[in-house]
C-alpha positions as CSV (number, residue, x, y, z in Angstrom):
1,X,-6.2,8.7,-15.8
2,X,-3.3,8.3,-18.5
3,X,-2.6,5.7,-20.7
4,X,-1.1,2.7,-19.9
5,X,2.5,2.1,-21.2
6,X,3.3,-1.5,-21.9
7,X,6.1,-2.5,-19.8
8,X,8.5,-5.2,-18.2
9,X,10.0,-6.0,-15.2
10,X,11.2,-8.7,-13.0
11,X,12.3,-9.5,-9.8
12,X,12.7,-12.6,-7.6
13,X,10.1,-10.9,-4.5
14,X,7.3,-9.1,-4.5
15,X,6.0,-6.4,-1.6
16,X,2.6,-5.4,-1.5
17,X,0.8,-2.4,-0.5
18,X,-2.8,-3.0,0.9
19,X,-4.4,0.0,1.0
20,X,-5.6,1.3,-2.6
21,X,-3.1,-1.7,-4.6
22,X,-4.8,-4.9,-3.0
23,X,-7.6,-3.2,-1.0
24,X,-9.9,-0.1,-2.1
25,X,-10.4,1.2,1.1
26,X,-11.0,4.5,-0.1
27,X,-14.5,5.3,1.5
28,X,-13.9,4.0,4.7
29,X,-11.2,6.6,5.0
30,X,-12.2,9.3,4.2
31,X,-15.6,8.7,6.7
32,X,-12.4,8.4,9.0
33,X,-10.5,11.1,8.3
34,X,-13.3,13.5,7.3
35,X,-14.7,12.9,11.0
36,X,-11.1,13.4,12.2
37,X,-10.8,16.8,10.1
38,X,-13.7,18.4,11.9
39,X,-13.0,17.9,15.3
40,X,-9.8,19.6,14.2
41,X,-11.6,22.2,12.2
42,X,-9.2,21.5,9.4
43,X,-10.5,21.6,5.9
44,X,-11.5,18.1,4.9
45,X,-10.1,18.4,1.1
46,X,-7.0,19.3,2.4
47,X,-6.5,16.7,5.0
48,X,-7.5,13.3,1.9
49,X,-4.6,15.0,0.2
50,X,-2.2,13.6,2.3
51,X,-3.8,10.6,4.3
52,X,-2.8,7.7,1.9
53,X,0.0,5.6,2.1
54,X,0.9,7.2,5.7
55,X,0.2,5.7,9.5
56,X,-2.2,8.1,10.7
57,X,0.1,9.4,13.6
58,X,2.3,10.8,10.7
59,X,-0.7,11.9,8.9
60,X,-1.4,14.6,12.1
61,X,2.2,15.2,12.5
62,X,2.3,16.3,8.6
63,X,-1.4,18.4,9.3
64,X,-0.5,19.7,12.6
65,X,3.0,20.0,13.1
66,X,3.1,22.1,16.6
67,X,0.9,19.3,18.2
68,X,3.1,16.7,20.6
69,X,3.1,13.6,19.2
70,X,2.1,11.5,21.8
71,X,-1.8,13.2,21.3
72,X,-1.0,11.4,17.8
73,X,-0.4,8.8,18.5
74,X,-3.5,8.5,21.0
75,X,-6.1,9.9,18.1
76,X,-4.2,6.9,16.1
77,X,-5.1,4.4,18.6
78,X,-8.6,5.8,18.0
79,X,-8.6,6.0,14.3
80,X,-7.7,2.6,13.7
81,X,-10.6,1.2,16.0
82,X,-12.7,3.2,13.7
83,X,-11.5,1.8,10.7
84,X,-10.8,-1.2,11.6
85,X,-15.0,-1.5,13.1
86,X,-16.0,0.2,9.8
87,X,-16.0,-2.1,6.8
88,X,-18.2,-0.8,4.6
89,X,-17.6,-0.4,0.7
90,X,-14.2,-2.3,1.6
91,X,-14.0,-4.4,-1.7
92,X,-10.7,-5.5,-3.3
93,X,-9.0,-3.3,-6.2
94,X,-10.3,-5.1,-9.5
95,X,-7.8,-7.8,-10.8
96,X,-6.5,-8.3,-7.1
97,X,-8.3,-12.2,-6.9
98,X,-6.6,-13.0,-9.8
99,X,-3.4,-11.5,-9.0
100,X,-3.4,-13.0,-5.2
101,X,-4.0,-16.2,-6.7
102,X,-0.8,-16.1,-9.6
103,X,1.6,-15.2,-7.1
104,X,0.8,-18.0,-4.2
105,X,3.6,-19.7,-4.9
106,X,6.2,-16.6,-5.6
107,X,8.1,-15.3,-2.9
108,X,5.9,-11.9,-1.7
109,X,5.1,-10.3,1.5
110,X,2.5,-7.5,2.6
111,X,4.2,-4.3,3.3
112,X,1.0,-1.7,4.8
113,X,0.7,1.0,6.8
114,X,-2.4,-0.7,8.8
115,X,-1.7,-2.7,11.9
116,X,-2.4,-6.6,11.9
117,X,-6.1,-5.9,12.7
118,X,-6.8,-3.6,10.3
119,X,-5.3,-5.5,7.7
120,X,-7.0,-9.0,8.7
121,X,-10.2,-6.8,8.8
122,X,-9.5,-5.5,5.2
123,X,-7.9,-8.7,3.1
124,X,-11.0,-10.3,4.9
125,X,-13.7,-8.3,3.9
126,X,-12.1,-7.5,0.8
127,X,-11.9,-11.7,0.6
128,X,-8.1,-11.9,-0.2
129,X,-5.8,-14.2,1.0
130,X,-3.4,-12.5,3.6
131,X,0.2,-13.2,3.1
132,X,1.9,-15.4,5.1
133,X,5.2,-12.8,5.3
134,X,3.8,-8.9,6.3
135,X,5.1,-6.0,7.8
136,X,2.4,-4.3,9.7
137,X,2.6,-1.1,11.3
138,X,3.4,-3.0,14.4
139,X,6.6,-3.8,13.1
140,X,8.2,-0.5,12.2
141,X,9.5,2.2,13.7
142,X,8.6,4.4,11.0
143,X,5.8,5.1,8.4
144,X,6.1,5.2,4.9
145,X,7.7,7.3,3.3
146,X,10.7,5.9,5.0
147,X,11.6,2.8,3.5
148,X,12.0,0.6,6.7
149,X,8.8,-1.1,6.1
150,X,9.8,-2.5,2.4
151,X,13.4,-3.1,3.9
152,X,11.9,-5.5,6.7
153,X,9.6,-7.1,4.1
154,X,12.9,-7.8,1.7
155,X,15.2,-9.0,4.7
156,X,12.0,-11.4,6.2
157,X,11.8,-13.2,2.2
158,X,15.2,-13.1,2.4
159,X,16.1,-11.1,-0.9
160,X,18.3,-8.2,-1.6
161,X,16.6,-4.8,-2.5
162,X,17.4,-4.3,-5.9
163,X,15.8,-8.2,-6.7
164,X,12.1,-6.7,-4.9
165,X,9.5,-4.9,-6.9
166,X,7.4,-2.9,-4.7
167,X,3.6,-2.4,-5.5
168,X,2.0,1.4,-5.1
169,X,-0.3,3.6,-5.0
170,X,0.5,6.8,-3.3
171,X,3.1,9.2,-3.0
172,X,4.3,8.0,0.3
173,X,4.4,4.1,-0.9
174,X,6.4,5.4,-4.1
175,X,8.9,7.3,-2.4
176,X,9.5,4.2,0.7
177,X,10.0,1.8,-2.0
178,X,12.4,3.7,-4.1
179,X,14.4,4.9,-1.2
180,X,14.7,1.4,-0.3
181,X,16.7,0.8,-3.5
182,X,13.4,-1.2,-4.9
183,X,11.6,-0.8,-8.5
184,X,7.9,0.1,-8.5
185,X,4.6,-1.0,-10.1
186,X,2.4,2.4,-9.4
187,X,-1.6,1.1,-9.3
188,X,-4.4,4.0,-9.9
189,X,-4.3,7.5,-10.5
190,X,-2.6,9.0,-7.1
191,X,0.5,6.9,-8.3
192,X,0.2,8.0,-12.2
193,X,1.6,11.6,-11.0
194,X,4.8,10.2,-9.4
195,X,6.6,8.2,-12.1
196,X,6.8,4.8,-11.0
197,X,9.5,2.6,-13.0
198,X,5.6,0.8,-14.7
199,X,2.1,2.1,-14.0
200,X,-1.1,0.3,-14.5
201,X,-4.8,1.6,-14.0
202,X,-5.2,-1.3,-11.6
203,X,-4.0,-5.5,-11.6
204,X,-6.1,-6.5,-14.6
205,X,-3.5,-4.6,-16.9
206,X,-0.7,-6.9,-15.0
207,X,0.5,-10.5,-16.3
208,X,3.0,-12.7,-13.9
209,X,5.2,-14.9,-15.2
210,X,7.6,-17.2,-13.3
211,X,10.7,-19.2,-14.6
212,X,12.1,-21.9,-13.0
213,X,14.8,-20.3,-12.3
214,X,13.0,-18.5,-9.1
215,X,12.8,-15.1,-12.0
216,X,9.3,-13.6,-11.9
217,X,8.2,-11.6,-14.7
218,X,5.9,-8.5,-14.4
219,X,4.1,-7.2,-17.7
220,X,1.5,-4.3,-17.7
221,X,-0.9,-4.4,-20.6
222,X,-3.2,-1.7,-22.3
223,X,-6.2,-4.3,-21.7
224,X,-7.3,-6.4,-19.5
């Protein structure tokens, strides 16, 4: 994992990732997708290498791209039962208590890839406050990396892009948010490799700040 590069930003939003920036997740999906792998005799390295940040219909479509889409979106339907049943080792990324809790008053807004289930299931095991403003996959046409999902989250908090800061941590995430025009705060090491405008290890290297003025000011640390 690299360093940690002090840095500043600030916005007047915030949209938030679940999986891997509020949420580690991480077993449960690869239990998931490993089962998933196998009844497709696919390699199961491989198919991890591309399931974060994605809807799992676009997952398949990126692993099996000959297969109609409608079978998946069917083995979605499926794979978000399983996850959404399967909660254990679902704990929240380290600093994200503490985070949830500085920015309760700030205008942010859940922007995930999970559907309103899975994402109740998760912020609740994980025992995080849920947002009151999310975009769920539910909402969008699209799955990350398209940038529909941020967009929504702006428009709903009512903020331009360019005043959002988006918060990371896959390739997928990354790419939505900066093709939505938005700065972003990359969290653990799949985001390290894709040069977000600040990276940080995970939210204890984060301090926020707010002014009266409605300006909130993100600083990443080298310690917690």
């Amino acid at each position: 994992m690299p360093a940690t590069t002090p840095a500043t930003l600030t916005a007047r939003a915030l949209l938030l990732d679940m999986d891997g920036t509020l949420v580690n997740s991480d077993a449960v999906v690869e239990r998931c997708w490993l089962r998933w792998a196998e009844r497709q005799g696919l390699d199961g390295d491989a198919v991890l290498q591309v399931v974060h940040g994605r809807q799992g219909y676009a997952t398949m479509a990126v692993l099996l791209p000959d297969r109609p889409m409608e079978e998946n979106h069917a083995d979605n339907r499926v794979m978000l039962a399983e996850e959404t049943a399967d909660l254990d080792g679902v704990v929240p990324v380290e600093g994200a208590p503490a985070f949830m809790a500085a920015i309760t008053d700030l205008p942010h807004a859940l922007v995930t890839s999970a559907d309103e289930a899975l994402a109740r299931a998760r912020m609740g095991a994980a025992e995080l406050r849920m947002p009151e403003t999310r975009v769920t996959a539910e909402c969008v046409g699209a799955s990350k990396p398209d940038p529909e999902g941020f967009l929504k989250g702006a428009a709903a908090l009512g903020f331009a892009p360019e005043d959002c800061v988006v918060f990371e941590d896959s390739e997928a995430g990354i790419r939505a948010g900066r093709a939505a025009g938005m700065r972003v705060v990359g969290l653990g090491p799949r985001a390290a490799a894709f040069a977000p405008d600040a990276y940080v290890p995970d939210l204890t290297h984060l301090r926020v700040e707010a002014t009266p003025d409605g300006t909130i000011t993100l600083t990443t640390t080298t310690a917690p």
